[in-house]
TORNUSE-22916 format. One record per residue: x negated, y, z of N, C-alpha, C, CB in turn; residue in three letters. Coordinates in steps of 0.1 Angstrom, whole numbers, padded with zeros to 4 digits, always signed. Each point is the difference from the previous one (the first is absolute). Glycine has a CB too. Layout:
<pts>
XYZXYZXYZXYZALA...
</pts>
This chain:
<pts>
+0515+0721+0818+0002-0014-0004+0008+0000-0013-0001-0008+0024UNK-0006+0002-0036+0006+0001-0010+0010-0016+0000-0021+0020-0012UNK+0034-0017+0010+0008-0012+0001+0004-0007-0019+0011+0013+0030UNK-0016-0025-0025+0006-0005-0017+0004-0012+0000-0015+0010-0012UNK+0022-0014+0002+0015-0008-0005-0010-0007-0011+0028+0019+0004UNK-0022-0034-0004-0008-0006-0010+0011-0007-0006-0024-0001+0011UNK+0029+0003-0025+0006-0009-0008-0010-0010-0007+0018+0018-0004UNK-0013-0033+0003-0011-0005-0007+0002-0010+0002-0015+0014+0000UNK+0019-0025-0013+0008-0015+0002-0013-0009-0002+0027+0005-0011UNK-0045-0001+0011-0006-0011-0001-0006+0001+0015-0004-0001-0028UNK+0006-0007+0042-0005-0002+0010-0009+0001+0002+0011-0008+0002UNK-0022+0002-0013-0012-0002+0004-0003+0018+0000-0005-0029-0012UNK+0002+0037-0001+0002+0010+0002+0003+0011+0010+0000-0013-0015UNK+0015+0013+0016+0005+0001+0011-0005+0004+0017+0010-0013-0019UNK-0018-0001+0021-0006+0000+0012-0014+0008-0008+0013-0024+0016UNK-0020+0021-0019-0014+0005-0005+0004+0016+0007-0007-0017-0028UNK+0020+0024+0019-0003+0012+0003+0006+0007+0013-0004-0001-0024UNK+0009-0008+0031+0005+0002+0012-0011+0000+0008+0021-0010-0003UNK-0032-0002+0003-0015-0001+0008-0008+0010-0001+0000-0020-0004UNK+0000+0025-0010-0012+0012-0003+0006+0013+0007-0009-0010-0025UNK+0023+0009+0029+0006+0015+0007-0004+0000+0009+0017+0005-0008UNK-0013-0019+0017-0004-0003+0016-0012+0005+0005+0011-0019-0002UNK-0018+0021-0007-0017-0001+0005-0002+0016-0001-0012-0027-0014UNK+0025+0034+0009-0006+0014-0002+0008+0008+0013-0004-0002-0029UNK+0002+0011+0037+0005+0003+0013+0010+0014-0006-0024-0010+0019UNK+0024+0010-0026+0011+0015-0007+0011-0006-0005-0017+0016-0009UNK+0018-0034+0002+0014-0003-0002+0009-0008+0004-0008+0006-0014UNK+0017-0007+0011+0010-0012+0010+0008-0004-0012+0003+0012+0028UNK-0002-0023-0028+0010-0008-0010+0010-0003+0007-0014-0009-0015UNK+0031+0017+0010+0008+0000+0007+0012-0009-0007-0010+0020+0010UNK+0007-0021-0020+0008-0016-0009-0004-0007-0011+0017+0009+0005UNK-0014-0014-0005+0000-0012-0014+0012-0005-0001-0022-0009+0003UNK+0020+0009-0021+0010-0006-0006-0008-0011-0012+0018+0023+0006UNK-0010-0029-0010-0003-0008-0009+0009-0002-0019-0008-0010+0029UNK+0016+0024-0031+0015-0001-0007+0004+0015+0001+0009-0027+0008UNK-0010+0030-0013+0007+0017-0002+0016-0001+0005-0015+0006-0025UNK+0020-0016+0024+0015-0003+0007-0001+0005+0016+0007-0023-0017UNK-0016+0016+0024-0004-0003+0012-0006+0017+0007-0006-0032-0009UNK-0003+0034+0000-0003+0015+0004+0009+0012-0001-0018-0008-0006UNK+0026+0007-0006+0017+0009-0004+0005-0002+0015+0010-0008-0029UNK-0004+0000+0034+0007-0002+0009-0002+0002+0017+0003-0012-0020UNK-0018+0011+0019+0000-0002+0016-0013+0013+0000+0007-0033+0007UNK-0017+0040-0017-0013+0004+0005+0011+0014+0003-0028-0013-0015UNK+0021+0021+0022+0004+0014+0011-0006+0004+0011+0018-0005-0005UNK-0013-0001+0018-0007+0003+0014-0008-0008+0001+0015+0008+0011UNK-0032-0006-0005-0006+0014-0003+0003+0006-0016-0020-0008+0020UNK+0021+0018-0026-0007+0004-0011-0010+0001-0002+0012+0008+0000UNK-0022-0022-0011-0009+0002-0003-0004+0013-0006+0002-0021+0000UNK-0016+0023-0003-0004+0009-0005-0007+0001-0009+0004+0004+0014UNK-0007-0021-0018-0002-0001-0016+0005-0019+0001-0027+0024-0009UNK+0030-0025-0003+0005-0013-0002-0008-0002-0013+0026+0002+0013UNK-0033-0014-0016-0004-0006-0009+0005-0014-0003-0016+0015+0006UNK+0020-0013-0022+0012-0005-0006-0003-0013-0011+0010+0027+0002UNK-0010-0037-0004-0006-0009-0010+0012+0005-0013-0012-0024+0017UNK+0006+0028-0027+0008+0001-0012+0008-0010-0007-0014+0013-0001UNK+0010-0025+0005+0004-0010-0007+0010-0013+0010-0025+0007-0015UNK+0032+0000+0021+0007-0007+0012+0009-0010-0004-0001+0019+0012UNK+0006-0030-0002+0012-0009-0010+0014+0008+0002-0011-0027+0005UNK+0022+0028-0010+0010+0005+0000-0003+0015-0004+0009-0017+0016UNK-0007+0023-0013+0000+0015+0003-0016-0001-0009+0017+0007+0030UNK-0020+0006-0040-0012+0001-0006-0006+0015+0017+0009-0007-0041UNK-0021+0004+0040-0006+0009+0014+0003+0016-0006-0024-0019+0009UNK+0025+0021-0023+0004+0009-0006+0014+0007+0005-0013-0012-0017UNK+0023+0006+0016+0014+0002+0007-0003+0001+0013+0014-0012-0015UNK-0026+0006+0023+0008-0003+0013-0006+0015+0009+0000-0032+0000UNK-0017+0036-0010+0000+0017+0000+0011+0006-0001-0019+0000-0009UNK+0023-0001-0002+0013+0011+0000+0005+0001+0010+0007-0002-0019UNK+0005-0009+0020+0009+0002+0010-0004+0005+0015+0011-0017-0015UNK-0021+0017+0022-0007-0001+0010-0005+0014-0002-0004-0027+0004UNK+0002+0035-0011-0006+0013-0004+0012+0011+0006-0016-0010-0024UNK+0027+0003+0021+0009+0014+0001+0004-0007+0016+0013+0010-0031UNK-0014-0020+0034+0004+0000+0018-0017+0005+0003+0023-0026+0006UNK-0029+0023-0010-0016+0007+0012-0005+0010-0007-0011-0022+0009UNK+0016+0031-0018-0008+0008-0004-0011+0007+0002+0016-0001-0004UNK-0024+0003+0021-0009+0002+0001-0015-0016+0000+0020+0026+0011UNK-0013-0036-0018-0010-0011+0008-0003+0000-0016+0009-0018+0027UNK-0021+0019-0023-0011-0007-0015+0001-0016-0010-0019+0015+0017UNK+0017-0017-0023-0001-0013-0008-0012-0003-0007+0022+0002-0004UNK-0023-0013+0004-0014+0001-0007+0000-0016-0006-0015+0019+0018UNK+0014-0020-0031+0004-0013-0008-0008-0012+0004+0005+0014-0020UNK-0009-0025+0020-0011-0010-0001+0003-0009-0010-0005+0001+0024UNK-0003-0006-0032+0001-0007-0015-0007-0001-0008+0014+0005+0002UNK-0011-0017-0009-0006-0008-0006-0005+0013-0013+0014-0027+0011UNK-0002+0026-0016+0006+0010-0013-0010+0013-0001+0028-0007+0004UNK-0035+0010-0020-0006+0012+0000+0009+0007-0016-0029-0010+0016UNK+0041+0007-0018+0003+0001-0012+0006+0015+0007+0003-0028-0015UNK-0004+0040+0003+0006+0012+0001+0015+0002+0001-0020+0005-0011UNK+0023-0012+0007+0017+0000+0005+0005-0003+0010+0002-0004-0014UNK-0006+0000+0022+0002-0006+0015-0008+0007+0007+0004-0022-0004UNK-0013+0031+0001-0007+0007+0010+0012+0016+0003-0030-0013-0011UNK+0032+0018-0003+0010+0014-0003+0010-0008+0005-0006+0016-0023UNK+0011-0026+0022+0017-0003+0007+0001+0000+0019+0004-0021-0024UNK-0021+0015+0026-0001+0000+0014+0004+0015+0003-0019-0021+0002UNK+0009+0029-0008+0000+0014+0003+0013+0009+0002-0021-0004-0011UNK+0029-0002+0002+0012+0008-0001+0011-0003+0008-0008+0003-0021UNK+0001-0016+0025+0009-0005+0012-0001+0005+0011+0002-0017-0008UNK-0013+0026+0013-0005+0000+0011-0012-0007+0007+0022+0005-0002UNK-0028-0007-0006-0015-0001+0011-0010+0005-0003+0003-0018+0005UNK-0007+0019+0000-0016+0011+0002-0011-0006-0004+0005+0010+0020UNK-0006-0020-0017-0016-0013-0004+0003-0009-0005-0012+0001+0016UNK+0003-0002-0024+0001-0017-0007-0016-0005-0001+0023+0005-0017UNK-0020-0018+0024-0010-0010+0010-0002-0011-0012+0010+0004+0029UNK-0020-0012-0033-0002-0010-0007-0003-0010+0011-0007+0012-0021UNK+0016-0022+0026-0005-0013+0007-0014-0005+0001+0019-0006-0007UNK-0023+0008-0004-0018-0006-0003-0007+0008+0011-0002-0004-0029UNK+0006+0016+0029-0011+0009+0009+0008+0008+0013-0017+0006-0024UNK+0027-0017+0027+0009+0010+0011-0013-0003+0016+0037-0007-0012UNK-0047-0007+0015-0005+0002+0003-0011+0009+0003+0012-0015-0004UNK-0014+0021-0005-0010+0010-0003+0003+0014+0002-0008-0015-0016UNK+0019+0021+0011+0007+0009+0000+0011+0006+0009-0009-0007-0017UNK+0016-0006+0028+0014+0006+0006-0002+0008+0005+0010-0012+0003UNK-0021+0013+0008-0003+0007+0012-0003+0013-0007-0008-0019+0016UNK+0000+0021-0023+0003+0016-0005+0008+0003-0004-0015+0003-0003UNK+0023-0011-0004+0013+0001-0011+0014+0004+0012-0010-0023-0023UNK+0006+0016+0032+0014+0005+0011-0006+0013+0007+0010-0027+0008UNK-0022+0033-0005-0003+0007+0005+0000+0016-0009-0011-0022+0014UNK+0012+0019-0025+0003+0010-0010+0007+0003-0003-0009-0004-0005UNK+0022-0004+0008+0017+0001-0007+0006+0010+0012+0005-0029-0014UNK-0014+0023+0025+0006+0009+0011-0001+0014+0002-0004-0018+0007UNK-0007+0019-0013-0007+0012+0000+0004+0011-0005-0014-0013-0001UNK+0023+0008-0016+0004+0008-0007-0004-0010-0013-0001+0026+0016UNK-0005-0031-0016-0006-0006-0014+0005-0011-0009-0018+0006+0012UNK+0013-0008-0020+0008-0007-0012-0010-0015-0005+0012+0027-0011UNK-0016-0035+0020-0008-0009-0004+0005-0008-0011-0009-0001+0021UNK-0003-0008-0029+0000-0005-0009-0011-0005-0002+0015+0011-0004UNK-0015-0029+0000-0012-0005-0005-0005+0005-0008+0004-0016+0004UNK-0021+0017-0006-0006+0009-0011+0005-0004-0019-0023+0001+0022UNK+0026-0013-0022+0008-0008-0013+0014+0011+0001-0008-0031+0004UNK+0015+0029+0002+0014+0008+0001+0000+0015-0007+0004-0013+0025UNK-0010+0016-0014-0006+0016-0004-0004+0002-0012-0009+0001+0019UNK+0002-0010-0023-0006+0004-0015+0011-0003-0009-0025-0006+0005UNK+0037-0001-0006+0007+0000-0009+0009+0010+0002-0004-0020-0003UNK+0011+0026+0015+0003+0013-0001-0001+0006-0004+0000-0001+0008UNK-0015+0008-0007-0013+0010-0009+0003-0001-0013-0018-0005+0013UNK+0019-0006-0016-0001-0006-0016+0012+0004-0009-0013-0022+0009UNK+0022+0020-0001+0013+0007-0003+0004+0014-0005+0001-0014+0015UNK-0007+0019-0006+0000+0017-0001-0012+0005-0012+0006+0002+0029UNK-0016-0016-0033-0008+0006-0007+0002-0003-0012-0013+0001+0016UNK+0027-0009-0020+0006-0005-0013+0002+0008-0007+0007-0014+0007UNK-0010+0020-0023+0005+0004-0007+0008+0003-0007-0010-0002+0006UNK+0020+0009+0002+0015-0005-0006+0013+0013+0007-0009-0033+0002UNK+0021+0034-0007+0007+0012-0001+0003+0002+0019+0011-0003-0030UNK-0019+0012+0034+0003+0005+0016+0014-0002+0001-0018+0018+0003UNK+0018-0024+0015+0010-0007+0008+0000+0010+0006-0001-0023+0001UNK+0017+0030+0004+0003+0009+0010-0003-0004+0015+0017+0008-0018UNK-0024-0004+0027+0000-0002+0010+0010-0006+0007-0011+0015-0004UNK+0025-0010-0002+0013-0001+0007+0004-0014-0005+0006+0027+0001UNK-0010-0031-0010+0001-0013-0005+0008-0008+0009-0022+0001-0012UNK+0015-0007+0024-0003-0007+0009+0014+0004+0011-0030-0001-0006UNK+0036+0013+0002+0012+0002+0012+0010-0007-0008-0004+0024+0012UNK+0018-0026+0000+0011-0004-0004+0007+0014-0003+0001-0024+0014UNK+0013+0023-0021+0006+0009-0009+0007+0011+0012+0004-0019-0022UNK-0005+0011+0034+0007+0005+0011-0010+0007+0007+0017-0016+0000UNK-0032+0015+0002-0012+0006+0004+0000+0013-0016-0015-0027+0019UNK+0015+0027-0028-0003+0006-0009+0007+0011-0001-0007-0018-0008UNK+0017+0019+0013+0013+0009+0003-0006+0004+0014+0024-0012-0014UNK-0022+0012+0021-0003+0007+0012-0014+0004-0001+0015-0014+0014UNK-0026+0008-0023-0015+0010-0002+0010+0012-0006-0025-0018-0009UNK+0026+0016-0006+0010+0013-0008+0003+0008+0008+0011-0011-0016UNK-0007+0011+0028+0010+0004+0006-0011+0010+0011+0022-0023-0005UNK-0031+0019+0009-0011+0004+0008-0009+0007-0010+0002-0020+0019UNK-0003+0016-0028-0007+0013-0009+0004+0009-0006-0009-0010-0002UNK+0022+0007+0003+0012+0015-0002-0001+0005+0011+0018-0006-0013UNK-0025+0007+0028+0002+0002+0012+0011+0004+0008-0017+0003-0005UNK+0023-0017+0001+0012-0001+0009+0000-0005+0018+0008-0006-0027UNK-0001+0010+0036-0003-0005+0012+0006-0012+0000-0003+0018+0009UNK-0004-0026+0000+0004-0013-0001+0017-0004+0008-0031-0003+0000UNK+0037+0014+0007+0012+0002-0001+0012+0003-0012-0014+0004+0019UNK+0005+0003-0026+0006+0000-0015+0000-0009-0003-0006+0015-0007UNK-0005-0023+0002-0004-0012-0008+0012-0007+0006-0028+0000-0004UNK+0035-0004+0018+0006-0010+0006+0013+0005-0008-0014-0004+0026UNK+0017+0011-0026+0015+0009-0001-0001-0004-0017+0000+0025+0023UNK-0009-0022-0027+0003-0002-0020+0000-0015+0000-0017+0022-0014UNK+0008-0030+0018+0002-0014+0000+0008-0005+0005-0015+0000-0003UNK+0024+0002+0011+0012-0005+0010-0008-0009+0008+0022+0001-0017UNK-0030-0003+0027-0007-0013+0008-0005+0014+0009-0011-0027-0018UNK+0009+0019+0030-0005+0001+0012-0013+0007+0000+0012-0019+0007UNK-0016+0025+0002-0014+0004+0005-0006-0012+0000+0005+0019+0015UNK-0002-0022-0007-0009-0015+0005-0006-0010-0014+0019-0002+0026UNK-0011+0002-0037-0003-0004-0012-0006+0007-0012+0016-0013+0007UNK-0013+0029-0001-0015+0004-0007-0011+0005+0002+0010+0002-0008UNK-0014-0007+0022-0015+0004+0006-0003-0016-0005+0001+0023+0026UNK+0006-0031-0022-0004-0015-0007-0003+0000-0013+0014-0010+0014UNK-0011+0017-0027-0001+0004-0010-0012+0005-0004+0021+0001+0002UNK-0021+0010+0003-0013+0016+0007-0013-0012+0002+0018+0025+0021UNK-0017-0032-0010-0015-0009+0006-0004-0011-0013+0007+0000+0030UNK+0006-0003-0038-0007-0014-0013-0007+0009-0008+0020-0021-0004UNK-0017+0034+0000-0004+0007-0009-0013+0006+0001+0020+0001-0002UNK-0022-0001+0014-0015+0004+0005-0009-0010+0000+0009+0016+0014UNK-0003-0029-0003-0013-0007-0005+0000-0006-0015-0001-0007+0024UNK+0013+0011-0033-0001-0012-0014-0015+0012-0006+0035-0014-0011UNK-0029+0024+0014-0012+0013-0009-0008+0004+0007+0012+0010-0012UNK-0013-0014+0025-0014-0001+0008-0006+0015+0001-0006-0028-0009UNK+0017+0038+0015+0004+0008+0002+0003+0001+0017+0004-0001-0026UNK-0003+0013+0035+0003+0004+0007+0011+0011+0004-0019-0011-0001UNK+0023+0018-0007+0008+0012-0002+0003+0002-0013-0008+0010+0018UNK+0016+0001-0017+0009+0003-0009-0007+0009-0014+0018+0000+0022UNK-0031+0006-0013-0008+0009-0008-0013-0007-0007+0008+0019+0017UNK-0011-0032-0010-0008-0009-0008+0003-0007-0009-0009+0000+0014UNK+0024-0007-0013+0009+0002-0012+0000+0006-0012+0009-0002+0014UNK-0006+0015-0010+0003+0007-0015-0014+0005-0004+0027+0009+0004UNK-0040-0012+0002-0015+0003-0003-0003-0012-0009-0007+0012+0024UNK+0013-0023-0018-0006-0014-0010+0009-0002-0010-0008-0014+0018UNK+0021+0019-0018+0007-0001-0012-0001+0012-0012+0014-0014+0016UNK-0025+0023-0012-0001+0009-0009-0005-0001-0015-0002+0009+0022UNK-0004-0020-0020-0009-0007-0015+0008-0013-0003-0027+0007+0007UNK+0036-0010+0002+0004-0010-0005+0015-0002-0005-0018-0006+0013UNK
</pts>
């Protein structure tokens, strides 16, 4: 049973995609929110296992409310829904932590594979979305380091793993906890969409 969390301040909406889950026997909608305030505060037990987020929320942008909710669920997926196809808001989603980005227009068309994919391992995306991505990479213009996308504090602990340091080291040179650098170790993998330490320094060899 795939369990999911629905942020999403337009009701009508809202229910639409609560109905289309009901009808499917693999998921269970285990909350709703309507406010990124409202979901900060109370989403947790059960742990969804993917949460689909409106980008455009009142208070709280759905942007922030990924973040913050990424480092308490680090294993639960995100997956955007929105209006918005502008490339700046798609890389900010991403860097915040979600995996998919959903265009409203076609979330009928698309959730049910789009939640069945994220689960999977996969990275959905409306076929619009996708293509600006693409488009991105296919710009002509002075190459972006992979590493771009980490914080200064992930960027140090890669350094630190491609010097092959143990992650006991790493704890001890940085002064912080284990526990805050396997939390460190996991953003770094999914930001470079990576699995280890050795597909790491394979993908950063050209870059």
């Amino acid at each position: 049973m795939i369990k999911v969390a629905i942020i999403e301040d337009d009701i009508e909406l809202r229910t639409l995609v609560s109905d289309l889950l009901s009808h499917e026997s693999d998921f269970s909608v285990v909350a709703e929110f309507g406010d990124a305030e409202s979901a900060i505060s109370e989403l947790g037990q059960p742990v969804p296992d993917v949460v689909l987020v409106d980008i455009n929320l009142p208070g709280q942008s759905g942007i922030d409310c990924v973040r913050h909710l990424k480092l308490r669920l680090p294993g639960t997926q995100f997956v955007m829904v929105t209006m918005y196809e502008d490339t700046e808001r798609i890389f900010r989603a991403l860097e915040a932590g979600a995996t998919g980005y959903l265009l409203k227009r076609s979330v009928a068309d698309e959730l049910i594979g789009a939640l069945r994919d994220v689960h999977a391992g996969g990275s959905p995306m409306s076929g619009l979305i996708a293509r600006k991505v693409v488009q991105c990479f296919h710009v002509e213009s002075p190459r972006v380091s992979p590493t771009a996308i980490l914080s200064d504090r992930e960027k140090q602990v890669l350094d630190l793993l491609l010097e092959g340091y143990l992650y006991k080291e790493i704890s001890d040179r940085m002064n912080c906890g284990m526990g805050t650098i396997n939390t460190y170790v996991r953003r770094i993998y999914e930001k470079l969409h990576v699995h280890s330490r050795k597909e790491a320094i394979e993908m950063l060899k050209g870059g």
